[in-house]
N, C-alpha and C positions, 0 to 999 in steps of 0.2 A: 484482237482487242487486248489480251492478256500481253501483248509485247515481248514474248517469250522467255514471260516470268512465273515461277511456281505457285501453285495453290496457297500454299503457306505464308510468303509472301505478301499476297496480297490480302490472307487474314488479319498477317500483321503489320500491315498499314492500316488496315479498319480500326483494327482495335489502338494503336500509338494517335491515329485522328480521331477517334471517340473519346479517348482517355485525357488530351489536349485539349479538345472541345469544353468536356465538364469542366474540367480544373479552371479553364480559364473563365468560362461563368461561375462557378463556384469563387473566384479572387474579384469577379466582379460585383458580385453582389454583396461581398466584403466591402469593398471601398464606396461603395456606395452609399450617402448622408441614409441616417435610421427613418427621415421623414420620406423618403421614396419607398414606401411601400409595393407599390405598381411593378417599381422597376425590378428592384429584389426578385421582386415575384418572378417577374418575367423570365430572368436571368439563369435562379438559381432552381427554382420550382419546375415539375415534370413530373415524370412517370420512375414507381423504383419499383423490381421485381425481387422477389426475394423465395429463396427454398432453404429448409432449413426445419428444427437439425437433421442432417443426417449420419448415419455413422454403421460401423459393424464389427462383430468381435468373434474372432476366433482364437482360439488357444495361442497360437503364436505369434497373432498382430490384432492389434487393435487399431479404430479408426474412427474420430469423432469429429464432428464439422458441424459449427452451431449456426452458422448461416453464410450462403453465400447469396450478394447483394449485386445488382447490377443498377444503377441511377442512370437516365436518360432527360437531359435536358434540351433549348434549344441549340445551345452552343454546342452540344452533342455532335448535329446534326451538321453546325458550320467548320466544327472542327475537322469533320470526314468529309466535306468540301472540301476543305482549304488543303490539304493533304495530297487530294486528286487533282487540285490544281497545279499544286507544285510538282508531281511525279510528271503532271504535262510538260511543265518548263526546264524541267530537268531529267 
């Protein structure tokens, strides 16, 4: 199944068709007239997870991270479709 390609690989295709997924509901729910409400919604709205802050400090390093955010929409989901389709065709 893996086609005799690496672990890492094929995280980062998850992640390049997740990242593709959002962006392109995120530009659609932009273009779309302020009176579609529904569809906005649909679009751009979803599930977001978030940790935060965290950080730690020793004498010779320091390290502060005030959130790290992860957004999950539907196009999330068609973007990591559409990615596994195309490794099929290609």
């Amino acid at each position: 199944m893996l086609h005799g390609r690496s672990t890492s690989f094929w995280i980062f295709i998850a992640l390049a068709g997740m990242i593709t997924g959002t962006v392109f509901g995120e530009a659609i729910s932009v273009v779309l007239p302020d009176n579609s409400v529904a569809l906005k919604q649909f679009f751009s709205g979803g599930a977001e997870f978030s940790i935060g802050p965290l950080g730690f400090d020793i004498h010779i390093l320091r390290f502060h991270l005030t959130e790290i955010a992860v957004k999950l929409n539907i196009m999330t989901f068609a973007g990591l479709l559409a990615v596994g389709v195309l490794y099929k065709w290609f």
